[in-house]
PDB file of N, CA, C and O in Angstrom, chain B, residues numbered from 101:
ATOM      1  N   UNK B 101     134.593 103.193  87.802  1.00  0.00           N
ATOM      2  CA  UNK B 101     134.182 102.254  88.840  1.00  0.00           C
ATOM      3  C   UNK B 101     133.387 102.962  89.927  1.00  0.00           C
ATOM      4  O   UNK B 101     132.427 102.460  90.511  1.00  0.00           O
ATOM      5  N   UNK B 102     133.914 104.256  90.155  1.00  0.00           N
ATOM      6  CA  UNK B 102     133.220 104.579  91.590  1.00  0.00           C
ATOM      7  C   UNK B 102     131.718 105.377  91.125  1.00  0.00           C
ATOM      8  O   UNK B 102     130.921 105.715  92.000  1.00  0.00           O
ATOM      9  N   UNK B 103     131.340 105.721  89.118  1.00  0.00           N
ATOM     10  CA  UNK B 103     130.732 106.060  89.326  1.00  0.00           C
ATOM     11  C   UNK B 103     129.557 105.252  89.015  1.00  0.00           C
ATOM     12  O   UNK B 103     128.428 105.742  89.044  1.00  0.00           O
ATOM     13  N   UNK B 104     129.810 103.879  88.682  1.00  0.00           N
ATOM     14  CA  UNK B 104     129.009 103.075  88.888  1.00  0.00           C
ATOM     15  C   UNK B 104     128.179 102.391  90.287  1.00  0.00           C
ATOM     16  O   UNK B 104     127.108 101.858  90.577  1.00  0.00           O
ATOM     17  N   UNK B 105     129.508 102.823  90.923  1.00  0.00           N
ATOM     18  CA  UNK B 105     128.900 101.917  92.500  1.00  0.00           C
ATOM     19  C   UNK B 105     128.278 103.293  92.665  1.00  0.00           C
ATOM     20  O   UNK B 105     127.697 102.865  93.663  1.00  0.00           O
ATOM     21  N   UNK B 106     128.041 104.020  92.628  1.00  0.00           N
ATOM     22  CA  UNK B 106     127.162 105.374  93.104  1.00  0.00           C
ATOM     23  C   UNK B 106     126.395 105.285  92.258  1.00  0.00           C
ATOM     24  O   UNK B 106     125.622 106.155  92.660  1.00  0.00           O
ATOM     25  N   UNK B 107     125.990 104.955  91.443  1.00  0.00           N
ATOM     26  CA  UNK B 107     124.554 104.597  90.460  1.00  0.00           C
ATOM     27  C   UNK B 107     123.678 103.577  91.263  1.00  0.00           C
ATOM     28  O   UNK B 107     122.492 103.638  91.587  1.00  0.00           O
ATOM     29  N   UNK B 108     124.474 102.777  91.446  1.00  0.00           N
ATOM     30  CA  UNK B 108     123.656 101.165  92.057  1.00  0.00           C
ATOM     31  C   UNK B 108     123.488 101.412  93.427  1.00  0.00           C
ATOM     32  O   UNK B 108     122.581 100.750  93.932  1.00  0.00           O
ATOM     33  N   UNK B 109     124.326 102.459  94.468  1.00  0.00           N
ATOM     34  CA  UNK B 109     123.606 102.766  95.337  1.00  0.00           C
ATOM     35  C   UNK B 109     122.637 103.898  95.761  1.00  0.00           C
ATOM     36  O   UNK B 109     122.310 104.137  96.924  1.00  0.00           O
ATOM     37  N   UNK B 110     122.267 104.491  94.772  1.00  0.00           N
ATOM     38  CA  UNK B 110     121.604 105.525  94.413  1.00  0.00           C
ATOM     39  C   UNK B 110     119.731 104.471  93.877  1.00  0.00           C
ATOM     40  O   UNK B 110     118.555 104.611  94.212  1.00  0.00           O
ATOM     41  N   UNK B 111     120.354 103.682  93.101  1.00  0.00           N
ATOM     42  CA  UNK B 111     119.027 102.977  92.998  1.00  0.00           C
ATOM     43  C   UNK B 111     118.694 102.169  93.720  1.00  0.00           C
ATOM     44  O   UNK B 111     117.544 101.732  93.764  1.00  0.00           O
ATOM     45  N   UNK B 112     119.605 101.810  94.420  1.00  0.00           N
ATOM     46  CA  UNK B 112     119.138 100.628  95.804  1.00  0.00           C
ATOM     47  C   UNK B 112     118.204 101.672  96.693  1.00  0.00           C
ATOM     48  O   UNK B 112     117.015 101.414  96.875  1.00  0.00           O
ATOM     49  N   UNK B 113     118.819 102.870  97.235  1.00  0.00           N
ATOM     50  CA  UNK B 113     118.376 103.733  97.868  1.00  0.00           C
ATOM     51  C   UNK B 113     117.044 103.860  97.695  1.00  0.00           C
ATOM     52  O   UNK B 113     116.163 103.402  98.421  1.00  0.00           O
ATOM     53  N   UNK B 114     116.906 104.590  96.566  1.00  0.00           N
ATOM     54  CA  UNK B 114     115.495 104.764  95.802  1.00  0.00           C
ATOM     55  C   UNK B 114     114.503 103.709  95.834  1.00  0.00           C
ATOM     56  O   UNK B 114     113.284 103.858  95.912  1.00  0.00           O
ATOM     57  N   UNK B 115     115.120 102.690  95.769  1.00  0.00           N
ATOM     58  CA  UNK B 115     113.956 101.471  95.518  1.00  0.00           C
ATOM     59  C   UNK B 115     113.527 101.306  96.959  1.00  0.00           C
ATOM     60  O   UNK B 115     112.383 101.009  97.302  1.00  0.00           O
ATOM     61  N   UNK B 116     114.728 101.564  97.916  1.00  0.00           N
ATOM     62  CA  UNK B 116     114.345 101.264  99.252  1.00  0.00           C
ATOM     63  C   UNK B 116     113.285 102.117 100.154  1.00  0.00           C
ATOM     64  O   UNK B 116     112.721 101.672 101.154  1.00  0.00           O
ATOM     65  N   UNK B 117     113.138 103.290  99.668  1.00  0.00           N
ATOM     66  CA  UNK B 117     112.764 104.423 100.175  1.00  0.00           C
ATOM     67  C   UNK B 117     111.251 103.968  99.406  1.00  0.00           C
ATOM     68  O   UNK B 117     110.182 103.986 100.016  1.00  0.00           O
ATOM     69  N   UNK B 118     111.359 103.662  98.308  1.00  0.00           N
ATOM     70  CA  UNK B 118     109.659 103.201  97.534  1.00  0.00           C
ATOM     71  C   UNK B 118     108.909 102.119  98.313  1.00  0.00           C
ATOM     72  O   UNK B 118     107.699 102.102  98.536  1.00  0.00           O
ATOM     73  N   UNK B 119     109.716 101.323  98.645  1.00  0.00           N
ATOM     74  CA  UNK B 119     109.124 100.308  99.181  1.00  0.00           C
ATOM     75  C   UNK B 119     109.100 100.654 100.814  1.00  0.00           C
ATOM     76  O   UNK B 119     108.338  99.915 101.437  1.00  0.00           O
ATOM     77  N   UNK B 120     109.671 101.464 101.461  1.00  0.00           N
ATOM     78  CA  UNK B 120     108.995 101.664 102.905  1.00  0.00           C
ATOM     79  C   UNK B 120     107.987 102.880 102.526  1.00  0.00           C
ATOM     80  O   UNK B 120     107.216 103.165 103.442  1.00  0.00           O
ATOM     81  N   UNK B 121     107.877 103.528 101.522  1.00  0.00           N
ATOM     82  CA  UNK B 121     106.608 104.484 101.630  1.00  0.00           C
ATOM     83  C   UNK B 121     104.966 103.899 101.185  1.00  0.00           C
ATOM     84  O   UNK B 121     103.810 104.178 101.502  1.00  0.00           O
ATOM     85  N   UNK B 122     105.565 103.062 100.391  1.00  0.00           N
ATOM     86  CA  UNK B 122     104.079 101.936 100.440  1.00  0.00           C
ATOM     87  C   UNK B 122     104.008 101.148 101.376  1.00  0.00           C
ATOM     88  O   UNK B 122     102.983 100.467 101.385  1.00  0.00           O
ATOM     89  N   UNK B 123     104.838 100.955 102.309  1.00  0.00           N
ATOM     90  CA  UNK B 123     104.357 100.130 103.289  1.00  0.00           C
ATOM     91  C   UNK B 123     104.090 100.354 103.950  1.00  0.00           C
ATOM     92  O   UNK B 123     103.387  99.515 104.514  1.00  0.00           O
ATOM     93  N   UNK B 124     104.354 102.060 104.880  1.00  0.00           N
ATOM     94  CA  UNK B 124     103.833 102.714 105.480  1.00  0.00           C
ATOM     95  C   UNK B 124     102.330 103.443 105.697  1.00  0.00           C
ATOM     96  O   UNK B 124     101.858 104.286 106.460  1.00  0.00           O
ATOM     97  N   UNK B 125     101.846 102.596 104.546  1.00  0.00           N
ATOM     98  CA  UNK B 125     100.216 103.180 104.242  1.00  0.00           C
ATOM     99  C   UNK B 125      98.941 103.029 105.285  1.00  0.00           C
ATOM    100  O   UNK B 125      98.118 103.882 105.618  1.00  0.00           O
ATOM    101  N   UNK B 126      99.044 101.900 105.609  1.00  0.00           N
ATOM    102  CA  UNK B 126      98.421 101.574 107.151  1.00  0.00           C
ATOM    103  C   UNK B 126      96.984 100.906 107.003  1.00  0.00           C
ATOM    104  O   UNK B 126      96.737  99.871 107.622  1.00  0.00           O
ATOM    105  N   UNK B 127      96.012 101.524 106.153  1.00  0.00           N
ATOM    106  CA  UNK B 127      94.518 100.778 106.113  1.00  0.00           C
ATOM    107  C   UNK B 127      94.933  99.400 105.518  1.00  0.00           C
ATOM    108  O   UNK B 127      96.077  99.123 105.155  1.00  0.00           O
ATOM    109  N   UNK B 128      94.229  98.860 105.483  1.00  0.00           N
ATOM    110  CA  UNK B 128      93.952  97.343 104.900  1.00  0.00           C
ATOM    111  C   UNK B 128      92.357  97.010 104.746  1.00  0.00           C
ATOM    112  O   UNK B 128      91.593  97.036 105.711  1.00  0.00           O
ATOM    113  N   UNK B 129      91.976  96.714 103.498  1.00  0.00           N
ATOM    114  CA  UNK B 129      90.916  96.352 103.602  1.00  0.00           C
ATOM    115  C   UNK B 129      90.003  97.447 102.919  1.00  0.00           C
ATOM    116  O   UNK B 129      90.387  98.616 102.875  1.00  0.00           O
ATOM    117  N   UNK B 130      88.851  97.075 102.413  1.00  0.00           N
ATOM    118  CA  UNK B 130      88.166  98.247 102.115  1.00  0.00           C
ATOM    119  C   UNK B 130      87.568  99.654 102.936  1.00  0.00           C
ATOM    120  O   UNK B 130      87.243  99.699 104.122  1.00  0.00           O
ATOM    121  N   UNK B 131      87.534 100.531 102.158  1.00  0.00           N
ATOM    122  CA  UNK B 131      87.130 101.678 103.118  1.00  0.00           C
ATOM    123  C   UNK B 131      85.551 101.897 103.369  1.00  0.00           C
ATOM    124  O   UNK B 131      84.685 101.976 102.497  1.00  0.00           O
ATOM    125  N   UNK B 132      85.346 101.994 105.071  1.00  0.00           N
ATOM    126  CA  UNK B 132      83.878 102.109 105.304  1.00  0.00           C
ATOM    127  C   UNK B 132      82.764 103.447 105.409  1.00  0.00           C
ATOM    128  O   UNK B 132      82.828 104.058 106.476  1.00  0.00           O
ATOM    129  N   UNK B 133      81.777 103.937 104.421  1.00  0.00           N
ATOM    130  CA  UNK B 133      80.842 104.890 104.580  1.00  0.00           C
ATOM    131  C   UNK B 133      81.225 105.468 106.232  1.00  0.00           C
ATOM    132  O   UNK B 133      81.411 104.640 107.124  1.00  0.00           O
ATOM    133  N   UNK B 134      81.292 106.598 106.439  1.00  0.00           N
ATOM    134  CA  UNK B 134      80.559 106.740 107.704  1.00  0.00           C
ATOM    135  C   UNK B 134      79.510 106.785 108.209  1.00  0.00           C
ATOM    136  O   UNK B 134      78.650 106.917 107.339  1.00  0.00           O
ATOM    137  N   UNK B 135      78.875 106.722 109.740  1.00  0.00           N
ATOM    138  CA  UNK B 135      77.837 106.067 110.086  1.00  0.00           C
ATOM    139  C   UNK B 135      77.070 107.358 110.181  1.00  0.00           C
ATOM    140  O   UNK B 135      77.576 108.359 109.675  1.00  0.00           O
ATOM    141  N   UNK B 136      75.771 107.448 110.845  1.00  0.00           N
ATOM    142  CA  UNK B 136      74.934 108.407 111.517  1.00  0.00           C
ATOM    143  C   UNK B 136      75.092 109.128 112.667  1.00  0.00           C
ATOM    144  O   UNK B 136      74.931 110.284 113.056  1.00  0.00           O
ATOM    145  N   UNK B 137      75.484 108.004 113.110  1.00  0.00           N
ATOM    146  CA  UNK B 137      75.791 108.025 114.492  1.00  0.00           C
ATOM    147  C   UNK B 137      76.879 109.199 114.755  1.00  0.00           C
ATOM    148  O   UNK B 137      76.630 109.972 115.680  1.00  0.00           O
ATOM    149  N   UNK B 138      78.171 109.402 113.942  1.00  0.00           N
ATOM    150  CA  UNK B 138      79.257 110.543 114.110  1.00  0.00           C
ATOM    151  C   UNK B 138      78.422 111.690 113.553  1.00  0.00           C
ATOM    152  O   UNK B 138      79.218 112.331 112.865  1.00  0.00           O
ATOM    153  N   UNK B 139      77.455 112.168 113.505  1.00  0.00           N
ATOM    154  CA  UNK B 139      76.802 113.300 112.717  1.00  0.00           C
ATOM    155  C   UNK B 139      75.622 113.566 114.212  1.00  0.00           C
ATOM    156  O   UNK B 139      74.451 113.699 113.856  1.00  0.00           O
ATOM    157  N   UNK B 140      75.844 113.637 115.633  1.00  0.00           N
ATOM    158  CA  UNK B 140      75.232 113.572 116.711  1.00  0.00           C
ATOM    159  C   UNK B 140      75.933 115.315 117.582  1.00  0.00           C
ATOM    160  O   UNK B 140      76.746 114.993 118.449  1.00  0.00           O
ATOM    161  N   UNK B 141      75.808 116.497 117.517  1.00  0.00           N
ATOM    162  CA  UNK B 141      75.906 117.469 117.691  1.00  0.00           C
ATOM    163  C   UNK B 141      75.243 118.011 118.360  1.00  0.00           C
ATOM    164  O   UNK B 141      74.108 117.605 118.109  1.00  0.00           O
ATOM    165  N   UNK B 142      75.188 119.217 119.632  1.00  0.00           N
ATOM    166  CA  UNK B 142      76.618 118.345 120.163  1.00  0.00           C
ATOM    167  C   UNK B 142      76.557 117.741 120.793  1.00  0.00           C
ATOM    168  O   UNK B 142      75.426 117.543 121.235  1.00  0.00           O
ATOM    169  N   UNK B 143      77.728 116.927 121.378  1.00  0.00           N
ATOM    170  CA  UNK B 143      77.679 115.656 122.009  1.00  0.00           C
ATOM    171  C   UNK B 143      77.964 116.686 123.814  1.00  0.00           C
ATOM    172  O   UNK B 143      78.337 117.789 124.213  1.00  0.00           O
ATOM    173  N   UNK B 144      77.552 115.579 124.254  1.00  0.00           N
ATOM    174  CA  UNK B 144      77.842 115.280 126.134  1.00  0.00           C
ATOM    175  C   UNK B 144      78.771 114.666 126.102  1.00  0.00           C
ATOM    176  O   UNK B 144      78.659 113.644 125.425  1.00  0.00           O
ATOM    177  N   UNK B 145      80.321 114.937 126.855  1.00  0.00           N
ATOM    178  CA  UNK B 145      81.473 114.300 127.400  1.00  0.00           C
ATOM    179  C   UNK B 145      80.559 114.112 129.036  1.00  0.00           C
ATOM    180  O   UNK B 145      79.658 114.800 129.516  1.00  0.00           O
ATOM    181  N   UNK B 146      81.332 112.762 129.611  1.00  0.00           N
ATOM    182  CA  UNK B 146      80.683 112.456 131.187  1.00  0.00           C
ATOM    183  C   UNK B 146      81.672 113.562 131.897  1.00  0.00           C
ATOM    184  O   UNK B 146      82.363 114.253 131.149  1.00  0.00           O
ATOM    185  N   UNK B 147      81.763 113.759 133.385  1.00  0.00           N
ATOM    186  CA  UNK B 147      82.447 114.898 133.396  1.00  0.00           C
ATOM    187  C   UNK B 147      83.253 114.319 134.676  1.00  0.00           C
ATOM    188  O   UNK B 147      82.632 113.346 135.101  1.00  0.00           O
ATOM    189  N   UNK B 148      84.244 114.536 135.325  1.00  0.00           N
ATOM    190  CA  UNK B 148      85.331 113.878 135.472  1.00  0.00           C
ATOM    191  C   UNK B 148      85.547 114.115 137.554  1.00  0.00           C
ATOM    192  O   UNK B 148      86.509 113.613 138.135  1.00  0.00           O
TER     193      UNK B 148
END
């Protein structure tokens, strides 16, 4: 008995841990080229 309930919470675990690491992924949506514009070297910060 107990080493069943330690199987099933061993795979609950697991499944749980799968499903917050894909959900943790964060983009949505397709990914965009970068522009020209970030390729501007070097840049001017305004100064404070």
């Amino acid at each position: 008995m107990t080493n069943s309930l330690l199987k099933r919470g061993t795979i609950l675990t697991l499944a749980i841990m799968l499903g917050l690491s894909v959900a943790a992924c964060g983009k949505k949506g397709p990914l965009e080229p970068p522009t020209d514009a970030g390729q501007e070297y070097p840049r001017d910060y305004p100064s404070q």
